[in-house]
Short mmCIF file of the C-alpha atoms (twelve columns), coordinates in Angstrom:
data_MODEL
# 
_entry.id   MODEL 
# 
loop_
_atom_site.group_PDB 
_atom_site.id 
_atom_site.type_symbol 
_atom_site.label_atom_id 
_atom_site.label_alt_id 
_atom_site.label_comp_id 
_atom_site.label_asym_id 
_atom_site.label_seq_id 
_atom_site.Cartn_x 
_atom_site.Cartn_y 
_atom_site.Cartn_z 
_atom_site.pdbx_PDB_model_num 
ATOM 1   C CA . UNK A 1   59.200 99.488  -47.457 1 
ATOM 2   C CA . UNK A 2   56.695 102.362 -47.695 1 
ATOM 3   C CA . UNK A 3   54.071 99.647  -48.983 1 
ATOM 4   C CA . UNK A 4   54.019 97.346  -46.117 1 
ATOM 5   C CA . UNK A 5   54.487 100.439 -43.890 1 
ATOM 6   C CA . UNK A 6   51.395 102.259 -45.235 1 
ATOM 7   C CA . UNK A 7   49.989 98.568  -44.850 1 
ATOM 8   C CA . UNK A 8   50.447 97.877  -41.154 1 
ATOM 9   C CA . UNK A 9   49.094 101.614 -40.517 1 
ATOM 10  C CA . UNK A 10  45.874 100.605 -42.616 1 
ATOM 11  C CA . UNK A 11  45.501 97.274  -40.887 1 
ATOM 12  C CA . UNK A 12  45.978 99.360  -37.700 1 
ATOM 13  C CA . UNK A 13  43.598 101.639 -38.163 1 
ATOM 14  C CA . UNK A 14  40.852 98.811  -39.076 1 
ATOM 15  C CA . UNK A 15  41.759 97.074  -35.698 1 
ATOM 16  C CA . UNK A 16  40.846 100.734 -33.861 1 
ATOM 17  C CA . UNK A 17  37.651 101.069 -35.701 1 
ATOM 18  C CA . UNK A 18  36.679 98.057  -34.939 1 
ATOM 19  C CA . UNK A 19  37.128 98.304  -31.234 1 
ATOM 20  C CA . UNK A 20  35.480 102.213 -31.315 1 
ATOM 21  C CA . UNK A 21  32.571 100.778 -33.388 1 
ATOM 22  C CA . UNK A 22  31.832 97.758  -31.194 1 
ATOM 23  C CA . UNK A 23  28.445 99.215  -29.549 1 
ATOM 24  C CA . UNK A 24  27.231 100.268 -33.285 1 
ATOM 25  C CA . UNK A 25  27.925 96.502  -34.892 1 
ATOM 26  C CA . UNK A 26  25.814 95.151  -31.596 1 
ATOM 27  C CA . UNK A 27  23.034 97.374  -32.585 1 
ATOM 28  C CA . UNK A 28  22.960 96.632  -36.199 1 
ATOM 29  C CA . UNK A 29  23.069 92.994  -35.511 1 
ATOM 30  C CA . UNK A 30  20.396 92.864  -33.188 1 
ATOM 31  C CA . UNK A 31  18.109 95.763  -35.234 1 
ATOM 32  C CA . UNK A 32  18.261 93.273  -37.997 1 
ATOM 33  C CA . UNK A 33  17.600 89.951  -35.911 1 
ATOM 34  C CA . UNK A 34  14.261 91.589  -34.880 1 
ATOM 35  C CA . UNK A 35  13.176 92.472  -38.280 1 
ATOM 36  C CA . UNK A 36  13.876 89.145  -39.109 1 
ATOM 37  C CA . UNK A 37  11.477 87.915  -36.832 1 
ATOM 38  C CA . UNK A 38  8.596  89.977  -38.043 1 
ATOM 39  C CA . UNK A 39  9.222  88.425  -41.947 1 
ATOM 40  C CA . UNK A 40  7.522  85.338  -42.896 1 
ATOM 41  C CA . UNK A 41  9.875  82.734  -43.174 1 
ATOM 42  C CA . UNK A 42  11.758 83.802  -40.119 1 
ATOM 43  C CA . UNK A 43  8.129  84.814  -37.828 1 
ATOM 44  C CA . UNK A 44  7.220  81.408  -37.059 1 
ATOM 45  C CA . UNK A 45  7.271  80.478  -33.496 1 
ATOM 46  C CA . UNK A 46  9.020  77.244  -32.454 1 
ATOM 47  C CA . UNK A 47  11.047 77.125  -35.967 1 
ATOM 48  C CA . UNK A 48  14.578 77.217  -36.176 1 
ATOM 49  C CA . UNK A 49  14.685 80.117  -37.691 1 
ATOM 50  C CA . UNK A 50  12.876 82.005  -34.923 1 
ATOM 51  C CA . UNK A 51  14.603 80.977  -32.128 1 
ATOM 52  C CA . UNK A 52  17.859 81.873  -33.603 1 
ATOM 53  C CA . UNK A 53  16.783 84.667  -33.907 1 
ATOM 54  C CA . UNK A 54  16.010 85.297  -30.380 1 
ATOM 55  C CA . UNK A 55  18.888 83.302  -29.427 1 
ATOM 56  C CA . UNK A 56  21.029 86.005  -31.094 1 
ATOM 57  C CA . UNK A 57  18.546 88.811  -29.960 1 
ATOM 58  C CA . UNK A 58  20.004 87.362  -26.641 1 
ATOM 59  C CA . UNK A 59  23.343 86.495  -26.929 1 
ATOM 60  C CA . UNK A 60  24.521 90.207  -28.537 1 
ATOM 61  C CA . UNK A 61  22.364 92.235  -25.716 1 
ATOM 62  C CA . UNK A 62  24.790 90.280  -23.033 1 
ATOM 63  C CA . UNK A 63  27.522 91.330  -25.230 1 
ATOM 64  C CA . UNK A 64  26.768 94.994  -24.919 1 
ATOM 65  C CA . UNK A 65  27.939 95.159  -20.924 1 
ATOM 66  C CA . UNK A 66  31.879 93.792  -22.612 1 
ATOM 67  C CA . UNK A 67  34.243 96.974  -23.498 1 
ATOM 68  C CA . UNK A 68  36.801 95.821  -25.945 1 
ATOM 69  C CA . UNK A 69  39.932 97.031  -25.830 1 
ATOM 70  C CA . UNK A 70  42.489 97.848  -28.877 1 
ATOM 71  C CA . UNK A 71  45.526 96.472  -28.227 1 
ATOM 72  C CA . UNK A 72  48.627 94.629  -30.881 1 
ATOM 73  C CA . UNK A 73  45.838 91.298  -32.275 1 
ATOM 74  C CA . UNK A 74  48.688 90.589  -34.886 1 
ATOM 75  C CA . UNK A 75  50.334 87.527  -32.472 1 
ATOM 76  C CA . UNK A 76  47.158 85.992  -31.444 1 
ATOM 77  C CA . UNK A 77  45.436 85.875  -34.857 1 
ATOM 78  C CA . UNK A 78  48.680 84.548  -36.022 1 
ATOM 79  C CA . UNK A 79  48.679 81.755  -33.765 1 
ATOM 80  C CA . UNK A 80  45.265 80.093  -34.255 1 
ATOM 81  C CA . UNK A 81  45.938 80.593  -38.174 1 
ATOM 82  C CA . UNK A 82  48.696 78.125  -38.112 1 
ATOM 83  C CA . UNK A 83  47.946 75.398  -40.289 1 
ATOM 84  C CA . UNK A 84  51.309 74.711  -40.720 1 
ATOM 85  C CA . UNK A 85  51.536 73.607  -36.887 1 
ATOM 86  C CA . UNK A 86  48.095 71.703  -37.708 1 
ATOM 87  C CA . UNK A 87  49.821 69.646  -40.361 1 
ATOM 88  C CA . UNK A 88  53.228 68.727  -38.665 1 
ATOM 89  C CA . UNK A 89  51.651 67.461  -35.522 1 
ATOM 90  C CA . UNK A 90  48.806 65.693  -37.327 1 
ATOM 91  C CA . UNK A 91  51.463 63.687  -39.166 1 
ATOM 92  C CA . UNK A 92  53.304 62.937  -35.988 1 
ATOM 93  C CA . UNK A 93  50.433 61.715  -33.985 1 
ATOM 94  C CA . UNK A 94  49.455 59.254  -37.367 1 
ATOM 95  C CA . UNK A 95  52.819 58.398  -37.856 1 
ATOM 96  C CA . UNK A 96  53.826 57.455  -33.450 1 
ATOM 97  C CA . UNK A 97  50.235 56.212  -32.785 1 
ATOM 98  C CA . UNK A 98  49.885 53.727  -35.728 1 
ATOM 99  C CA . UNK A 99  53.526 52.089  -35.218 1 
ATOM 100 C CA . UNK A 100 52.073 51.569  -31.317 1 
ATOM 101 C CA . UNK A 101 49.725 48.819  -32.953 1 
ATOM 102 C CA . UNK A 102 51.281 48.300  -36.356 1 
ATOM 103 C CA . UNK A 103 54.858 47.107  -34.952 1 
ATOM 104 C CA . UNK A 104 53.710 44.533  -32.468 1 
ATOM 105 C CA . UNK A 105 51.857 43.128  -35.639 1 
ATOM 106 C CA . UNK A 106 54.988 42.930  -37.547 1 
ATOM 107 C CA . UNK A 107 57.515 41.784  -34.723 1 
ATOM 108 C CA . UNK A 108 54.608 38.789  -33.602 1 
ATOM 109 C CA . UNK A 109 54.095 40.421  -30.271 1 
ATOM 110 C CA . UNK A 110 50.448 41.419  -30.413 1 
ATOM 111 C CA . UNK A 111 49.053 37.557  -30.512 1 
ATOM 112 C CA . UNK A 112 50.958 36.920  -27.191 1 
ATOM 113 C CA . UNK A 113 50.086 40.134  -25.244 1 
ATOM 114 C CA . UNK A 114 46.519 39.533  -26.626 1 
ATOM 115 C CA . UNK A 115 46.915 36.198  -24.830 1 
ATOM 116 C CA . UNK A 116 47.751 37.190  -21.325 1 
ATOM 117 C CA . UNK A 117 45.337 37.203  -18.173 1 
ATOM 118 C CA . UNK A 118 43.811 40.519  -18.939 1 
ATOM 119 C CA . UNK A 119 45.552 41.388  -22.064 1 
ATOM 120 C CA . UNK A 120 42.875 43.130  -24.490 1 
ATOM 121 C CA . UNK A 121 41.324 45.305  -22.019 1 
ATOM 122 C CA . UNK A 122 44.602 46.304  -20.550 1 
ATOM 123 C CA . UNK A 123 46.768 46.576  -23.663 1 
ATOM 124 C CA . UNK A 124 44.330 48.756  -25.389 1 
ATOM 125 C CA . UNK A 125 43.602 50.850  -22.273 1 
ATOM 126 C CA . UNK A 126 47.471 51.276  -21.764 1 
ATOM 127 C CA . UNK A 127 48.098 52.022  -25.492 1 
ATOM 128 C CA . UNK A 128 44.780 55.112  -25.619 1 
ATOM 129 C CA . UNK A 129 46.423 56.293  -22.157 1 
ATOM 130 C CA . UNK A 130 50.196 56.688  -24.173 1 
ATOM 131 C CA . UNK A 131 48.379 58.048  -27.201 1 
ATOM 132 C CA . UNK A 132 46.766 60.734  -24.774 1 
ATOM 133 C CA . UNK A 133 49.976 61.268  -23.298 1 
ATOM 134 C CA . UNK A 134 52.046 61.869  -26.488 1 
ATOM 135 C CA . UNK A 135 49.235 64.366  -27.994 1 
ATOM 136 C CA . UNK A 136 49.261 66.144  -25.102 1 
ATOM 137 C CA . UNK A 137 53.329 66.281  -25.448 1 
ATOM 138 C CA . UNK A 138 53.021 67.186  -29.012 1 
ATOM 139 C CA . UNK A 139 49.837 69.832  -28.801 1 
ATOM 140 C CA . UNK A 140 52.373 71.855  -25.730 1 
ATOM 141 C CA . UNK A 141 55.782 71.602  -27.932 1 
ATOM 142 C CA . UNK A 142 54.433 72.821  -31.520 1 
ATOM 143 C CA . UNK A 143 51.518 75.121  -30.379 1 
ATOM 144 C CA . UNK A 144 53.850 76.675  -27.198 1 
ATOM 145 C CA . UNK A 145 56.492 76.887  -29.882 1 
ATOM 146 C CA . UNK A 146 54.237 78.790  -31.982 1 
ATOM 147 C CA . UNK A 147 52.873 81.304  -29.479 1 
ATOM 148 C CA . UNK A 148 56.185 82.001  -28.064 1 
ATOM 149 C CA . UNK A 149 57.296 82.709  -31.794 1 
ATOM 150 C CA . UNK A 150 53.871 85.058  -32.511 1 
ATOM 151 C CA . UNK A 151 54.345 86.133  -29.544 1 
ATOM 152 C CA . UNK A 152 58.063 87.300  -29.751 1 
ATOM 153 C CA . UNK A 153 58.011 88.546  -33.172 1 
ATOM 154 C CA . UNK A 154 54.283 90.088  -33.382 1 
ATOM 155 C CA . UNK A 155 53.441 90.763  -30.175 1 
ATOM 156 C CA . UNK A 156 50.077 89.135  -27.987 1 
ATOM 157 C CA . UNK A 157 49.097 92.550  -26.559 1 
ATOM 158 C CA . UNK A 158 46.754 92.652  -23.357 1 
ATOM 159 C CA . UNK A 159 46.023 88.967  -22.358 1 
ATOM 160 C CA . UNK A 160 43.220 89.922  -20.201 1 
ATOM 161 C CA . UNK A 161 40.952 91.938  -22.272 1 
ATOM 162 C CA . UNK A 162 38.265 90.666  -24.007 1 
ATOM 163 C CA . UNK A 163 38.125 88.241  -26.938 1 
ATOM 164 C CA . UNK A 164 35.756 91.119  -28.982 1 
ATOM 165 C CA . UNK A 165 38.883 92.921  -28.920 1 
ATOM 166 C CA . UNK A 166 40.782 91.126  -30.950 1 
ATOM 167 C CA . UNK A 167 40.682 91.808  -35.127 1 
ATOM 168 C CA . UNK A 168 37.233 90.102  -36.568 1 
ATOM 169 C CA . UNK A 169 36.336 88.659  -32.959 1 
ATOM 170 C CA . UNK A 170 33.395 91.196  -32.521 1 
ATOM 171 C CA . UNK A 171 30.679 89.041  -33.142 1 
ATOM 172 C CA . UNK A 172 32.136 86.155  -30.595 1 
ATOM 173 C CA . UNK A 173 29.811 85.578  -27.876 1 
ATOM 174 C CA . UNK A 174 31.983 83.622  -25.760 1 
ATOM 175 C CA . UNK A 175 32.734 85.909  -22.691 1 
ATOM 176 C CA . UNK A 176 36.210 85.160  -21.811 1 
ATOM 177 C CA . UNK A 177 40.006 87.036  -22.269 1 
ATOM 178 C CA . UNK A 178 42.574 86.633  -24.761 1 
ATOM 179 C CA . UNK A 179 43.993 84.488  -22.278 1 
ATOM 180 C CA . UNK A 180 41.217 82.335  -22.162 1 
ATOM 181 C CA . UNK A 181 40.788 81.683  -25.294 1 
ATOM 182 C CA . UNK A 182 44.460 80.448  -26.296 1 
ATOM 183 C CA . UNK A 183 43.845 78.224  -23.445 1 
ATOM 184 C CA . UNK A 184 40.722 77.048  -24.809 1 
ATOM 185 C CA . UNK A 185 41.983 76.997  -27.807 1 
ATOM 186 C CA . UNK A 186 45.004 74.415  -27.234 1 
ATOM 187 C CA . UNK A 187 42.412 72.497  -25.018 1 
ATOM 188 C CA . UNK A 188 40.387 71.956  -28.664 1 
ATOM 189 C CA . UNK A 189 43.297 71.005  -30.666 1 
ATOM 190 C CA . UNK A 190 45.114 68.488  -27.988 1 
ATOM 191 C CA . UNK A 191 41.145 66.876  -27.545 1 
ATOM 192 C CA . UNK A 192 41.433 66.535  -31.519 1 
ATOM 193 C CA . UNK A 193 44.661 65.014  -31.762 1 
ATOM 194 C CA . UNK A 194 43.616 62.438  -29.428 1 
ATOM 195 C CA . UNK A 195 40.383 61.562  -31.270 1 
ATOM 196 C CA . UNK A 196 43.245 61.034  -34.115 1 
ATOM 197 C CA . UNK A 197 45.560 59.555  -31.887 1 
ATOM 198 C CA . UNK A 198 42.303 56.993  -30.832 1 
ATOM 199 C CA . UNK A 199 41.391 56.511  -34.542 1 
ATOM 200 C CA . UNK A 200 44.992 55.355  -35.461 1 
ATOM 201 C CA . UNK A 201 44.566 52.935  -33.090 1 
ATOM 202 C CA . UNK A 202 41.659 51.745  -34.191 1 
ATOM 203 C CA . UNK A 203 42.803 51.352  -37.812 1 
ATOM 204 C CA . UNK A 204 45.557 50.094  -37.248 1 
ATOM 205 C CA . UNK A 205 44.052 47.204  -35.611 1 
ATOM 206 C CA . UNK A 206 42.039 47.039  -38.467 1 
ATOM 207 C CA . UNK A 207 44.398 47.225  -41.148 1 
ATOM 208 C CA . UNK A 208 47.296 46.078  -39.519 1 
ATOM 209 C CA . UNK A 209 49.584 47.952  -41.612 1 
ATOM 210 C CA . UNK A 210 50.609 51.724  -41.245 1 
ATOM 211 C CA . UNK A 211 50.006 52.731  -45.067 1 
ATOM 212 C CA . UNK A 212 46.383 51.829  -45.041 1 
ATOM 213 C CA . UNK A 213 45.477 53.021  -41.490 1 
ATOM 214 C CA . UNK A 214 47.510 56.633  -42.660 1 
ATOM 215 C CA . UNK A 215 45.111 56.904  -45.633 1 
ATOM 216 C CA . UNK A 216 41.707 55.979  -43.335 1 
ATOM 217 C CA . UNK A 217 42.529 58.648  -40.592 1 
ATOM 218 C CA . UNK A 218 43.943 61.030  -43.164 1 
# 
């Protein structure tokens, strides 16, 4: 429709201003984090306040030597957005890594493995080395799944230019690529569904039934 046509062309033209204006939104950034430091509440040295100031002072003046580059953000943005993908594998991890612990209650197989030459340290070691396993099998089948779909139906654009490039990245100061940052990205969420995957475990030691444990980690 004309609408979502005159739409994409607006959103379009927001991404190129962006990306011509990056030099100009440094400046004002940094102009302003210097004033700060000359008001009162902000122009005490040592204070929070006044170091992040100078921190930021810091930070954006590096950022000045990075050229974004305008290129199709629409896939990328898409991706990390995807709370959808943040639920579904969320309730897998609670749902696989609780009936690790929870079952062996139920079935009377816990007790006995408990009782074996080395049983606790091993059991639990083996059990946080599956749940690492199966996060990292979950994190690379929804969140792959979800780039190759963003990626097929929006488009990624230019994995090697900067992160600044992309649509309301301008004020990142992590120097790395697109590139870099979906792979840091995935790294983040596959280290979070372990700490999950960990705390299942946990509770369901605890509780020793999945219901309760689901309701803790959740």
């Amino acid at each position: 429709s004309l609408f979502f046509e005159g739409y994409l062309i607006s959103d379009l033209m927001k991404d190129i201003q962006q990306v011509n204006n990056h030099k100009t939104t440094l400046e004002k950034v940094i102009e302003e984090a210097r004033t700060k430091t000359g008001v009162s509440i902000f122009a005490k040295p040592g204070t929070f306040s006044y170091r992040s100031q100078l921190k930021t002072i810091e930070r954006f003046e590096k950022l000045k030597n990075i050229t974004p580059v305008y290129d199709v953000s629409a896939g990328v943005l898409k991706f990390q957005s995807s709370a959808v993908t943040d639920l579904i594998a969320l309730l897998m991890i609670m749902f696989l890594c609780t009936q690790m612990v929870v079952t062996e209650y139920k079935n009377g197989m816990l007790p006995i493995l408990r009782a074996t030459r080395k049983g606790r340290l091993l059991l639990i070691m083996s059990k946080a080395a599956v749940a690492f396993v199966v996060t990292f099998f979950i994190t690379g089948a929804l969140w792959g799944g979800n780039l190759i779909y963003c990626g097929s139906v929006f488009g990624l654009g230019d994995l090697s230019r900067p992160v600044q490039s992309l649509s309301g990245f301008t004020a990142c100061t992590l120097e790395v690529t697109v590139g870099q940052y979906l792979c840091l990205f995935t790294l983040y969420k596959w280290l979070l569904y372990t700490a999950v995957g960990i705390a299942c475990l946990i509770m369901g030691l605890i509780w020793r039934s999945a219901m309760p444990t689901w309701l803790t980690v959740g």
